[in-house]
PDB file of N, H, CA, C and O in Angstrom:
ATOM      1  N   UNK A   1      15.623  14.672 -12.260  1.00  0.00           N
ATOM      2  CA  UNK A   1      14.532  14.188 -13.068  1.00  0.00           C
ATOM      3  C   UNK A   1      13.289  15.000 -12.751  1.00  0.00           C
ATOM      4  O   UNK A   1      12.905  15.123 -11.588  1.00  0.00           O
ATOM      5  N   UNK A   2      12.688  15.528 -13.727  1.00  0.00           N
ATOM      6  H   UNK A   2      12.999  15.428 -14.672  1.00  0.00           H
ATOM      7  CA  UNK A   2      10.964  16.335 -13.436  1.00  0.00           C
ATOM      8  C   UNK A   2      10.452  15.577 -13.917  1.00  0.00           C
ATOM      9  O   UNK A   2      10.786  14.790 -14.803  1.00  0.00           O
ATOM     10  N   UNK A   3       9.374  15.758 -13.266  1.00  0.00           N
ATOM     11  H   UNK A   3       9.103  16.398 -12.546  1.00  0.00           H
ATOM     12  CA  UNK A   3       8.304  15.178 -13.254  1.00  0.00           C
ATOM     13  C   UNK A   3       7.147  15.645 -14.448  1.00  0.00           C
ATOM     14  O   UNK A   3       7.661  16.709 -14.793  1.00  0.00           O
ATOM     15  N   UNK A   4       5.874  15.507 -15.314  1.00  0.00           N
ATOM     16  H   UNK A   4       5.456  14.643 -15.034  1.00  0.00           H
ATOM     17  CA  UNK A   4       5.302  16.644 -16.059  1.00  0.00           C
ATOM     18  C   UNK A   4       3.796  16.292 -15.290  1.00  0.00           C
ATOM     19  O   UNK A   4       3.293  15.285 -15.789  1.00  0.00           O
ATOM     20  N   UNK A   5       3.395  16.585 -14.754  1.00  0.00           N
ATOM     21  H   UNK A   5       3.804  17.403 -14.348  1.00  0.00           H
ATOM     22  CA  UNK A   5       1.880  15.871 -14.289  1.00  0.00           C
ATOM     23  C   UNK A   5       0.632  15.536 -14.922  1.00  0.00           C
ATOM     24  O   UNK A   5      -0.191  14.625 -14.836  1.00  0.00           O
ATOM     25  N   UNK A   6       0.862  17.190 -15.967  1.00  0.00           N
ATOM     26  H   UNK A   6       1.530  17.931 -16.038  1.00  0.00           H
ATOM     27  CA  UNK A   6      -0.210  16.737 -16.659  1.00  0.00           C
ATOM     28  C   UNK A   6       0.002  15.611 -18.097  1.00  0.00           C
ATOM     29  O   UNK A   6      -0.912  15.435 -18.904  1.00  0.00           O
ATOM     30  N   UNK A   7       1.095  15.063 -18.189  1.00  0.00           N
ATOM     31  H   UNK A   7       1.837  15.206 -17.534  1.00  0.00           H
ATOM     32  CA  UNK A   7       1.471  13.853 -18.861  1.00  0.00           C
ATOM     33  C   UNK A   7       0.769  12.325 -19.126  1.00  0.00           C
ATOM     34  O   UNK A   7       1.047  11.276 -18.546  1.00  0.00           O
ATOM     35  N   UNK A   8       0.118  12.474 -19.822  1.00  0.00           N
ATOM     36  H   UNK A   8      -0.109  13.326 -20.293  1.00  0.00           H
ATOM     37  CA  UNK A   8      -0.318  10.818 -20.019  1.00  0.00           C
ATOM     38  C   UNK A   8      -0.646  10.603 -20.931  1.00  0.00           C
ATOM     39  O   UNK A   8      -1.799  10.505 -21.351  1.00  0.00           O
ATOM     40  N   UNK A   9       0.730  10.435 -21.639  1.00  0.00           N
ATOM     41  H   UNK A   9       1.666  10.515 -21.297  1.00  0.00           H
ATOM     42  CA  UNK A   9       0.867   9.779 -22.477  1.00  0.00           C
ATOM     43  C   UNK A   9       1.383   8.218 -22.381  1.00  0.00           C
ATOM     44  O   UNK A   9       1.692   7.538 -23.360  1.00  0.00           O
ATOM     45  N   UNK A  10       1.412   7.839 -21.186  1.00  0.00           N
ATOM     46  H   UNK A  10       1.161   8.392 -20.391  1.00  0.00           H
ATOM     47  CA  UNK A  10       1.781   6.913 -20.464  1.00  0.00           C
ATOM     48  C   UNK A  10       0.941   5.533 -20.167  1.00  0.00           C
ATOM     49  O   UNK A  10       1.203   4.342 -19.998  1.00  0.00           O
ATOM     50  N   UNK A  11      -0.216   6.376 -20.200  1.00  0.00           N
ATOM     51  H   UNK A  11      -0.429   7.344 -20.337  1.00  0.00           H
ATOM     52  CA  UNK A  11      -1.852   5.837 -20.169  1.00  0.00           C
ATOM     53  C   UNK A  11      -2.035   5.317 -21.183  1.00  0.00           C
ATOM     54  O   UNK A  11      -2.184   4.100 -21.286  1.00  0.00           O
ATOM     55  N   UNK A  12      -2.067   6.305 -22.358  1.00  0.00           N
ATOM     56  H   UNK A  12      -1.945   7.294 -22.275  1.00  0.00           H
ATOM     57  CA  UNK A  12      -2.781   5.465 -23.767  1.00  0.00           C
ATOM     58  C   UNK A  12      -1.522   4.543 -23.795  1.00  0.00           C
ATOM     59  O   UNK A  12      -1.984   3.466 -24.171  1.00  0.00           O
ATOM     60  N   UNK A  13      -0.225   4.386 -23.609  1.00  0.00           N
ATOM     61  H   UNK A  13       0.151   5.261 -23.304  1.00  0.00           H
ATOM     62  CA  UNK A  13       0.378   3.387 -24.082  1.00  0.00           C
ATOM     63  C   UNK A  13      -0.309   2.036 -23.459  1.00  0.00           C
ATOM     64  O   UNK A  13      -0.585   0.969 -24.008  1.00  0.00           O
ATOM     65  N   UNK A  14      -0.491   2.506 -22.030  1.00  0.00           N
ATOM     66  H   UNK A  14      -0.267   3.373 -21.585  1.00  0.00           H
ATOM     67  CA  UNK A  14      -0.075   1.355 -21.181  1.00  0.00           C
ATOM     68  C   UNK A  14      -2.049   0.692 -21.655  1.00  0.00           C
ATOM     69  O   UNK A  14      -2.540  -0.431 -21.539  1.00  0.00           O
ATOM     70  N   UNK A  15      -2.527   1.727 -22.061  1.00  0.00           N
ATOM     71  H   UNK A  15      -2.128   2.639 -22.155  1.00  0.00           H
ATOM     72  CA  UNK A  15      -3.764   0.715 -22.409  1.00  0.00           C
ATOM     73  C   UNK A  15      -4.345  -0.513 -23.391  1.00  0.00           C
ATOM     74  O   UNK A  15      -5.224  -1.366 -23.261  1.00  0.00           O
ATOM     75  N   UNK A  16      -3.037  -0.018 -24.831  1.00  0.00           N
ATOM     76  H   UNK A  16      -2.323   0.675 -24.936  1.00  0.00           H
ATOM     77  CA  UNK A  16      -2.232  -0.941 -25.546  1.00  0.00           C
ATOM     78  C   UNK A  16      -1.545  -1.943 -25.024  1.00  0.00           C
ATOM     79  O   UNK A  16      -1.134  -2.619 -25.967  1.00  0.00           O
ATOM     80  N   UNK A  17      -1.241  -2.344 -24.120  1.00  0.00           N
ATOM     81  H   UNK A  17      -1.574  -1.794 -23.354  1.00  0.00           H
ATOM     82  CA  UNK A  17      -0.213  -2.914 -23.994  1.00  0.00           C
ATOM     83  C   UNK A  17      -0.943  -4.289 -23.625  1.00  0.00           C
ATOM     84  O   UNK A  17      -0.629  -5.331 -24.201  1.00  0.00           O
ATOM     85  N   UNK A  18      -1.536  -4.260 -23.033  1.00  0.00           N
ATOM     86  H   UNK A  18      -1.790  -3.414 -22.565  1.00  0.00           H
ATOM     87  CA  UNK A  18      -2.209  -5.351 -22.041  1.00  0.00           C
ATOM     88  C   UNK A  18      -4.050  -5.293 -21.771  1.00  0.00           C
ATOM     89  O   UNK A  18      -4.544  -4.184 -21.974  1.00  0.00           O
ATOM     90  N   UNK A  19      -4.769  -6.127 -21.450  1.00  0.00           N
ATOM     91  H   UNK A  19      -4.367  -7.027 -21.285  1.00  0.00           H
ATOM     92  CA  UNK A  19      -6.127  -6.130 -21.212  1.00  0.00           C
ATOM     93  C   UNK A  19      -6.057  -5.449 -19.442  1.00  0.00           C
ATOM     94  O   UNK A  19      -5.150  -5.524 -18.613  1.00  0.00           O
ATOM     95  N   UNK A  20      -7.496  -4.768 -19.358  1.00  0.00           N
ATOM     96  H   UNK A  20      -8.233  -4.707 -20.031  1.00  0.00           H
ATOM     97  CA  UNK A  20      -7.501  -4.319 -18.572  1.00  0.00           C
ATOM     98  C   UNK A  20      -8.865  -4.525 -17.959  1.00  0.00           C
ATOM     99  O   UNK A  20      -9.675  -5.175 -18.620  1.00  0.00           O
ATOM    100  N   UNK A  21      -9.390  -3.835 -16.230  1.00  0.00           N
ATOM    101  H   UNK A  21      -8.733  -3.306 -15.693  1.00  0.00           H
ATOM    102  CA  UNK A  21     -10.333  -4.158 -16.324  1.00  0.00           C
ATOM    103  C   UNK A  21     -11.386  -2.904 -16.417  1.00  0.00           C
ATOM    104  O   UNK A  21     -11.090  -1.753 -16.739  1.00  0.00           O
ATOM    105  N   UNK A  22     -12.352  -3.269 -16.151  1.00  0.00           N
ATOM    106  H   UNK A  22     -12.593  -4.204 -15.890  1.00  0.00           H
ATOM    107  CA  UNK A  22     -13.292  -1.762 -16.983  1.00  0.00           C
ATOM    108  C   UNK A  22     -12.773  -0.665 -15.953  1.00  0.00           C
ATOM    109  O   UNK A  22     -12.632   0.417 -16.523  1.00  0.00           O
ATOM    110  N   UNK A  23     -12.517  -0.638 -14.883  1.00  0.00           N
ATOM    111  H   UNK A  23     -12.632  -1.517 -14.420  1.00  0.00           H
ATOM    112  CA  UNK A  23     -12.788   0.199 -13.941  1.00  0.00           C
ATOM    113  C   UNK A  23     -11.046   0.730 -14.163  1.00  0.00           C
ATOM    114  O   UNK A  23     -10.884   1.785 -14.776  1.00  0.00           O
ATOM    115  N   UNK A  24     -10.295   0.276 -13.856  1.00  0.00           N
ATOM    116  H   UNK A  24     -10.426  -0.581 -13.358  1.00  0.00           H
ATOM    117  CA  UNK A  24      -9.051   0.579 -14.575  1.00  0.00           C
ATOM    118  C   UNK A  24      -8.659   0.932 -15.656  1.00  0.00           C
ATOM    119  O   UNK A  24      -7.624   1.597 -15.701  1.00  0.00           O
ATOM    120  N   UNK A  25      -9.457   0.555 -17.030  1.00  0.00           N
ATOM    121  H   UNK A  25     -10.298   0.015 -16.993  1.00  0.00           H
ATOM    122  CA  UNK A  25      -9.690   1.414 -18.225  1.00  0.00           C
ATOM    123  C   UNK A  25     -10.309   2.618 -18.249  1.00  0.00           C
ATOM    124  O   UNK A  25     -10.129   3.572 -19.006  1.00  0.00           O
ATOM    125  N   UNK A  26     -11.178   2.453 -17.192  1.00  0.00           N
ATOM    126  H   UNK A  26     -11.324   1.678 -16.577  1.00  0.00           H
ATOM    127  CA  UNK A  26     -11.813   4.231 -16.610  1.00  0.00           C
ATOM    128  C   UNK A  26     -10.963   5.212 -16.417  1.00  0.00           C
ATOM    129  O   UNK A  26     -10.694   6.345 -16.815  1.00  0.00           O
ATOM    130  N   UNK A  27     -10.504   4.095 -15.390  1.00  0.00           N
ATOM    131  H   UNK A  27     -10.723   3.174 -15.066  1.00  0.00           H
ATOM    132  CA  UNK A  27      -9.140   5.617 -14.692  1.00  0.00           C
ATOM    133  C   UNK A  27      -8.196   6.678 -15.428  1.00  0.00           C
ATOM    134  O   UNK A  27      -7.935   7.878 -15.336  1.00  0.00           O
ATOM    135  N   UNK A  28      -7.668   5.099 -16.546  1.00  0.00           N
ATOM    136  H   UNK A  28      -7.880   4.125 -16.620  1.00  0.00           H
ATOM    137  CA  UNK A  28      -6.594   5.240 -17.354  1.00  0.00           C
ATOM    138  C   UNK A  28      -7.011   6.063 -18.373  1.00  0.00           C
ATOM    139  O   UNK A  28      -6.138   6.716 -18.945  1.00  0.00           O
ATOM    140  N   UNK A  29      -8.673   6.225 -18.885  1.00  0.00           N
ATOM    141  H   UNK A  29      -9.382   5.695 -18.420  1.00  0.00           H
ATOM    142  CA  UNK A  29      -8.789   6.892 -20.012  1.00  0.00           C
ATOM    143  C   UNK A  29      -9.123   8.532 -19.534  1.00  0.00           C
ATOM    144  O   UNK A  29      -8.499   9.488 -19.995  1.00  0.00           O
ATOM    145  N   UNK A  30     -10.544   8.683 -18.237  1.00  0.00           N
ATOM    146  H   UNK A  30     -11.051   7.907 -17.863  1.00  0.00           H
ATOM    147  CA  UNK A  30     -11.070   9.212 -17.703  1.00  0.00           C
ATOM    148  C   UNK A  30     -10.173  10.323 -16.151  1.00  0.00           C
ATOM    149  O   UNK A  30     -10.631  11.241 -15.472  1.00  0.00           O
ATOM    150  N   UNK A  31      -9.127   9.801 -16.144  1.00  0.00           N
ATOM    151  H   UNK A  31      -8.755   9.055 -16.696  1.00  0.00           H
ATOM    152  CA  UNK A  31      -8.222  10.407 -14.718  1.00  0.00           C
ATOM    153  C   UNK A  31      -8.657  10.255 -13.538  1.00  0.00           C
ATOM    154  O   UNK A  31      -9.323   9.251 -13.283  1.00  0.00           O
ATOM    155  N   UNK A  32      -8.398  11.154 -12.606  1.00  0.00           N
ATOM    156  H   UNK A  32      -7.857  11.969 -12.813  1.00  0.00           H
ATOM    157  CA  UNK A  32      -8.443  10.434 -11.370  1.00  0.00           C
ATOM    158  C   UNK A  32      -9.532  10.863 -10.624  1.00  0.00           C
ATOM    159  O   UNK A  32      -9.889  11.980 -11.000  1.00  0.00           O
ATOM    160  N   UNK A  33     -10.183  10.429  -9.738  1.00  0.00           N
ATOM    161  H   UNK A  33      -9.893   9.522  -9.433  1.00  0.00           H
ATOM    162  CA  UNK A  33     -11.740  11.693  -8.786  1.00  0.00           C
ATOM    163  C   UNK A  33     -11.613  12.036  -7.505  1.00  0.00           C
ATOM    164  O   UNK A  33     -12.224  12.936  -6.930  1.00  0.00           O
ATOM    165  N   UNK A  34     -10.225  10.778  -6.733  1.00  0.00           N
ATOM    166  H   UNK A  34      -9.728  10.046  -7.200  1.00  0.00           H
ATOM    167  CA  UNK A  34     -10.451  11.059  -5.518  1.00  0.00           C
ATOM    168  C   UNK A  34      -9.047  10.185  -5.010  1.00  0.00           C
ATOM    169  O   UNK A  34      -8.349   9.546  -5.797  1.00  0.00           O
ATOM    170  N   UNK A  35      -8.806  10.286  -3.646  1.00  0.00           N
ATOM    171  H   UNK A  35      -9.374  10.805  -3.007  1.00  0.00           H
ATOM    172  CA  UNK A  35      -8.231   9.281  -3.335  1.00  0.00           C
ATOM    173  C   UNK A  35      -7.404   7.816  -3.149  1.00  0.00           C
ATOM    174  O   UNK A  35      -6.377   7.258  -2.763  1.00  0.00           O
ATOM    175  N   UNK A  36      -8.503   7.704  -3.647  1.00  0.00           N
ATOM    176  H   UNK A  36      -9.338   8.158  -3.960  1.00  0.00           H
ATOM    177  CA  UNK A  36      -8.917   6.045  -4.287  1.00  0.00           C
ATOM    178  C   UNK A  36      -8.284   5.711  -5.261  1.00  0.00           C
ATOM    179  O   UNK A  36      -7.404   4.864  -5.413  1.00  0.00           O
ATOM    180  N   UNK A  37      -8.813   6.487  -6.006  1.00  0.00           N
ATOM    181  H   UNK A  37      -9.528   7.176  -5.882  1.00  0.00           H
ATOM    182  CA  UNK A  37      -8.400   6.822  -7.908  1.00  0.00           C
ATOM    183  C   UNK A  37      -6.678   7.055  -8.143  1.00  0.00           C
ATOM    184  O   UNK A  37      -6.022   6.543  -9.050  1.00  0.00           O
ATOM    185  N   UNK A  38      -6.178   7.931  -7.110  1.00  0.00           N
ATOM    186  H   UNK A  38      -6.711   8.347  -6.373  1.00  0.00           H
ATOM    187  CA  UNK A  38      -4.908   8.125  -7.439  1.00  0.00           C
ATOM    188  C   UNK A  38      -3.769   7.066  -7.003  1.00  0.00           C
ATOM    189  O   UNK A  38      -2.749   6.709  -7.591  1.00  0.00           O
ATOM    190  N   UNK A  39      -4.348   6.675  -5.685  1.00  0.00           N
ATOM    191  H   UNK A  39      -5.177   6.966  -5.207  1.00  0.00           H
ATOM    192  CA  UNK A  39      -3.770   5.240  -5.320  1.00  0.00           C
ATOM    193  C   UNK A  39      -3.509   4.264  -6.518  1.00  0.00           C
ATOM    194  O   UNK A  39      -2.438   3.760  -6.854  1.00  0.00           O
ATOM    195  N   UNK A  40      -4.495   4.149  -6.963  1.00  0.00           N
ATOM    196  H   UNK A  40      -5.366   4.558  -6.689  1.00  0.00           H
ATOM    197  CA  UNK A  40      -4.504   2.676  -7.846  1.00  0.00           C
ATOM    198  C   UNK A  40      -4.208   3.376  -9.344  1.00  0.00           C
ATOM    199  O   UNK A  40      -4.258   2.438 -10.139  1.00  0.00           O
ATOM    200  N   UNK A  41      -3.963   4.435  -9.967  1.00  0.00           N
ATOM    201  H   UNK A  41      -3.922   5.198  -9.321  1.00  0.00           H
ATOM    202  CA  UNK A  41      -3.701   5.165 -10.622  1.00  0.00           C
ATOM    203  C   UNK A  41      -1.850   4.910 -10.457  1.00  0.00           C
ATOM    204  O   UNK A  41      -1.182   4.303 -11.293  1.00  0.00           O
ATOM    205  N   UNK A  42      -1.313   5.522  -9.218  1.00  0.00           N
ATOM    206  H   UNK A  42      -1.856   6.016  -8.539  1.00  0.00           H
ATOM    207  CA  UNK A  42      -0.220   5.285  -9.279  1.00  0.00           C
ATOM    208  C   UNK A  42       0.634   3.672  -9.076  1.00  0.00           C
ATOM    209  O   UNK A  42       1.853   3.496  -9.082  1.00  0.00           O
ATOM    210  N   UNK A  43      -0.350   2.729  -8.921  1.00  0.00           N
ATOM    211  H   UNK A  43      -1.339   2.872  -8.916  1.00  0.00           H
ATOM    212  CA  UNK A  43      -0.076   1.370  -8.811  1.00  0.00           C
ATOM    213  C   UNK A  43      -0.113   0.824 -10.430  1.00  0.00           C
ATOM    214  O   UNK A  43       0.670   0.034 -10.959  1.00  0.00           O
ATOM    215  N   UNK A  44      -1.145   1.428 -10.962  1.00  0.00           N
ATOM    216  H   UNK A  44      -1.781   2.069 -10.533  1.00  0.00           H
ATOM    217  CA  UNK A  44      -0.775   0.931 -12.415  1.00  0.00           C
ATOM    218  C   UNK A  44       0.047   1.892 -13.340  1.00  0.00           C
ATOM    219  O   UNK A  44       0.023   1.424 -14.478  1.00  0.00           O
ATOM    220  N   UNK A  45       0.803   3.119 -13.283  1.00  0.00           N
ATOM    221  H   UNK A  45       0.823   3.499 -12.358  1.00  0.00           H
ATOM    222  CA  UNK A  45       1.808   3.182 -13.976  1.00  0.00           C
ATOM    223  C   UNK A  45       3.190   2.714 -13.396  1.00  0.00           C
ATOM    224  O   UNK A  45       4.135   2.952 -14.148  1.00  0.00           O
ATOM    225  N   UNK A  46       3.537   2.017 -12.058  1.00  0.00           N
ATOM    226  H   UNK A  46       2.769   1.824 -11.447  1.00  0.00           H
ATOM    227  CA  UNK A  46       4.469   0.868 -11.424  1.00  0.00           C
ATOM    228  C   UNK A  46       4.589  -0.230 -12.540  1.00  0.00           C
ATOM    229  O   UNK A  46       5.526  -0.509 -13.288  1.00  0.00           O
ATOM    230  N   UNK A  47       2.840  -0.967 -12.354  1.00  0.00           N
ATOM    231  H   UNK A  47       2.079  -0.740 -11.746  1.00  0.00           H
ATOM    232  CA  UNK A  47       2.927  -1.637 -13.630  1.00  0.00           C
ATOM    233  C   UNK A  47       3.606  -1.660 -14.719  1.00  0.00           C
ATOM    234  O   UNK A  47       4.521  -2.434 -15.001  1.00  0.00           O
ATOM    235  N   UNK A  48       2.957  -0.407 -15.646  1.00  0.00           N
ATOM    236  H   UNK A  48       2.213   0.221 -15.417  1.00  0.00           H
ATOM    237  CA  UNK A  48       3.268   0.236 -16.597  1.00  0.00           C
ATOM    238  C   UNK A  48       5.535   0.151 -16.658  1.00  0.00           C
ATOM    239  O   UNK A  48       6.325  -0.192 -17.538  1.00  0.00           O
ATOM    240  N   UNK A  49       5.650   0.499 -15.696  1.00  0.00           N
ATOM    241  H   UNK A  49       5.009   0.778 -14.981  1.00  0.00           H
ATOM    242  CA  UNK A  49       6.811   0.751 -15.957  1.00  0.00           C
ATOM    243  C   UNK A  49       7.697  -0.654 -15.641  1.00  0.00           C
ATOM    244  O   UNK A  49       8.846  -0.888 -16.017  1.00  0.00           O
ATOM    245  N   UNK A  50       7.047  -1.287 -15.050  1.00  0.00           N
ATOM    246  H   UNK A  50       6.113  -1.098 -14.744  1.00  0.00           H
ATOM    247  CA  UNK A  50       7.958  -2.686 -15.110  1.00  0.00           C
ATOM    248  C   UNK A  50       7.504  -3.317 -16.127  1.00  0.00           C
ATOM    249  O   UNK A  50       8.397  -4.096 -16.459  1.00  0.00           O
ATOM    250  N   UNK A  51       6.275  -3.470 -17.084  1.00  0.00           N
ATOM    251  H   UNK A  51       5.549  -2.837 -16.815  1.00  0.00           H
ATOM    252  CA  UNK A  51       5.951  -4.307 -17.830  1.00  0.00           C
ATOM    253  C   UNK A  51       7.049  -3.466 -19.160  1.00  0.00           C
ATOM    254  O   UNK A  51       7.483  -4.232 -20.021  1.00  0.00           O
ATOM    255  N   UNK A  52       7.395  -2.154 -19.258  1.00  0.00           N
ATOM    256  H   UNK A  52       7.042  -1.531 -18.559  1.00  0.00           H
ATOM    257  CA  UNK A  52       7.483  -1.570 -20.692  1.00  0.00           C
ATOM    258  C   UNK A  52       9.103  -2.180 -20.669  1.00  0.00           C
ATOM    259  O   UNK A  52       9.637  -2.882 -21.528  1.00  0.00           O
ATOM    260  N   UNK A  53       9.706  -1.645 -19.343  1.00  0.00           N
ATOM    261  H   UNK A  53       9.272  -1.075 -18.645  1.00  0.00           H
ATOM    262  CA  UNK A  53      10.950  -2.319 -18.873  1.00  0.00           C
ATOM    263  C   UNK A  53      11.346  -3.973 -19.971  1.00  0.00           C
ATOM    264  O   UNK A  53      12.232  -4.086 -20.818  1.00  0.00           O
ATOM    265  N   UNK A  54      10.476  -4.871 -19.591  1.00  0.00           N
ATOM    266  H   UNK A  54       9.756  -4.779 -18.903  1.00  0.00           H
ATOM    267  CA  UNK A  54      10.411  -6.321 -19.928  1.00  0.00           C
ATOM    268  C   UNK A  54      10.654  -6.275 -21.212  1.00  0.00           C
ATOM    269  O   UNK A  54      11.475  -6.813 -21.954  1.00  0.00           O
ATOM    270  N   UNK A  55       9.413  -5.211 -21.396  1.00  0.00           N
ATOM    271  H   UNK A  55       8.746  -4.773 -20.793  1.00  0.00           H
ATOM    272  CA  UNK A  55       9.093  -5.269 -22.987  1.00  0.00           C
ATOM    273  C   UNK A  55      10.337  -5.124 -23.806  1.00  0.00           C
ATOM    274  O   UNK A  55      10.655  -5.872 -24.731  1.00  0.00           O
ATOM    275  N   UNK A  56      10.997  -4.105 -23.383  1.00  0.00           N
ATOM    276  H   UNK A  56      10.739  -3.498 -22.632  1.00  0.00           H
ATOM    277  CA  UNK A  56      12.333  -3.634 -24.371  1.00  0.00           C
ATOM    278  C   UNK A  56      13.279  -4.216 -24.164  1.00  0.00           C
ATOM    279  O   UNK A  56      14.067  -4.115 -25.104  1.00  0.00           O
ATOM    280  N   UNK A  57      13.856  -5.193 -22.856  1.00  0.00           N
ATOM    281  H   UNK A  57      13.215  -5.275 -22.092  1.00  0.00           H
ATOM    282  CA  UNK A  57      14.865  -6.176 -22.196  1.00  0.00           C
ATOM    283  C   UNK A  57      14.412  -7.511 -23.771  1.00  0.00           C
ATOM    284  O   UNK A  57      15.303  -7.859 -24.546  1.00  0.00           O
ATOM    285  N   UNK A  58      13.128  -7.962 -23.895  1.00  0.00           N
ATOM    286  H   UNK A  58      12.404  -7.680 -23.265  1.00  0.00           H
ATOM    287  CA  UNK A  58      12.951  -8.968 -24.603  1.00  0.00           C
ATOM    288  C   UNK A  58      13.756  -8.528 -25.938  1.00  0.00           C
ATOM    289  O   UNK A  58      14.870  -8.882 -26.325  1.00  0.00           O
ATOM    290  N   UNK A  59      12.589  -7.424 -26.648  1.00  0.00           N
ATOM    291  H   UNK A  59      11.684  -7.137 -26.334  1.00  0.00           H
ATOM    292  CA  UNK A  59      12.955  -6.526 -27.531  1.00  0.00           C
ATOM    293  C   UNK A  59      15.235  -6.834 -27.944  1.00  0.00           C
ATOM    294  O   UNK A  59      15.865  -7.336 -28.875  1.00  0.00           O
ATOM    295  N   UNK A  60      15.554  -6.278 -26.829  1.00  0.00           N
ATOM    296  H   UNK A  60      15.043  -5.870 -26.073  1.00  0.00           H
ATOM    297  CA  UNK A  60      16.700  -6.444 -27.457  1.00  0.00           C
ATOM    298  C   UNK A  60      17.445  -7.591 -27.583  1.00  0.00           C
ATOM    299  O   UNK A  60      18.356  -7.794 -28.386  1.00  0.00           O
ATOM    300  N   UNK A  61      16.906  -8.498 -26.555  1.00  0.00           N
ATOM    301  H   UNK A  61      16.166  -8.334 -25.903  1.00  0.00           H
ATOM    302  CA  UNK A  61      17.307  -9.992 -27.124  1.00  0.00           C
ATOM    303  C   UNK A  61      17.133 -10.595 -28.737  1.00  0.00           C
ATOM    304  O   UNK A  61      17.482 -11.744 -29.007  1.00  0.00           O
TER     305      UNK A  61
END
């Protein structure tokens, strides 16, 4: 599996998907600045990927 980094298209989905909060809509729209940013950056496409998961499990019910 590769990876693409500069990829985010992942972002605008996941900003659809659900409410967010401003500072996390920052990240998600704006990218990352530091440290900090990428931490919680990579905690919400985890999110992202268990919520889209759900989404399509319902979906095929």
């Amino acid at each position: 599996m590769s990876t693409k980094w500069d990829d985010n298209s992942w972002q605008k989905d996941f900003l659809n998907m659900k409410s967010h909060s401003p500072s996390d809509a920052k990240l998600l729209m704006g990218g990352v600045k530091g440290l900090k940013g990428a931490w919680r950056l990579g905690v919400l496409h985890v999110e992202y990927e268990r919520l889209k998961k759900r989404l399509e499990e319902e979906k095929q019910q």
